[in-house]
TORTOR-639817 format. One record per residue (C-alpha): x, y, z. Coordinates in steps of 0.05 Angstrom, whole numbers, plus 32768, in hexadecimal, padded with zeros to 4 digits. Each point is the difference from the previous one (the first is absolute). Layout:
XYZ;...
end
This chain:
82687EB47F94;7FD880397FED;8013804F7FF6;7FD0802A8022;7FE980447FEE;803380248025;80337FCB7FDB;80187FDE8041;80037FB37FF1;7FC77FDB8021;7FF37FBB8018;7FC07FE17FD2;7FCC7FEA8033;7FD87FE47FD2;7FC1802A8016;7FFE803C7FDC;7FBF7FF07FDC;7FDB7FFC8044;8021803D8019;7FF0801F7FB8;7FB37FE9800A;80018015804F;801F80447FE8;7FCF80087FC6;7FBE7FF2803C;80198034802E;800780297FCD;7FBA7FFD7FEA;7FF480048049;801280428016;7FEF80127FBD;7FB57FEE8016;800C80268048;801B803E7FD4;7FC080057FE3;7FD87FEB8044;802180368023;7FEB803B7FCA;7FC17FE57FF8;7FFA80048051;802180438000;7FC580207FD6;7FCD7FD3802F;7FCD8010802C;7FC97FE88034;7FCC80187FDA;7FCF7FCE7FD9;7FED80417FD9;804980137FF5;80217FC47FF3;7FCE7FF77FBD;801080427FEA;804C7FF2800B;7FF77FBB7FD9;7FDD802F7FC8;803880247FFE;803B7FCF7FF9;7FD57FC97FD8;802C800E7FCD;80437FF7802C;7FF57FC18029;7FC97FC58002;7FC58012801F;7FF67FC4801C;804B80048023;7FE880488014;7FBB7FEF801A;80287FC5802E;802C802D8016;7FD78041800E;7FC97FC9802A;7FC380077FD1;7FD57FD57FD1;80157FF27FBD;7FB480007FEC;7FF3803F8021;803180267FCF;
end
């Protein structure tokens, strides 16, 4: 039996390390959508735009995660 954080008395299932490693992907997950989402929040249709927004936060994101996202050619920046 295992304590939990709350200190109630738990039951081991023996899978906390894949819950652990599950919790630890989503994690990175939304993590990754966080950062999809502001980049899309500051996106725009725009070829023109879109390279002068990736000028911008070059120094904030990947370009190549912001070029993906915004729809435009890696090469073209």
């Amino acid at each position: 039996m295992k304590r939990s954080e709350t200190g109630h008395i738990k039951a081991f299932s023996g899978r906390e390390n894949a819950r652990d490693e599950e919790t630890a992907r989503l994690r990175k997950e939304i993590a990754d959508l966080r950062e999809t989402n502001e980049i899309l929040f500051h996106g725009t249709e725009f070829p023109v735009a879109a390279y002068l927004l990736i000028h911008q936060y070059q120094g904030q994101y990947p370009v190549t995660k912001m070029a993906r996202r915004l729809r435009v050619s890696r090469s073209g920046y």
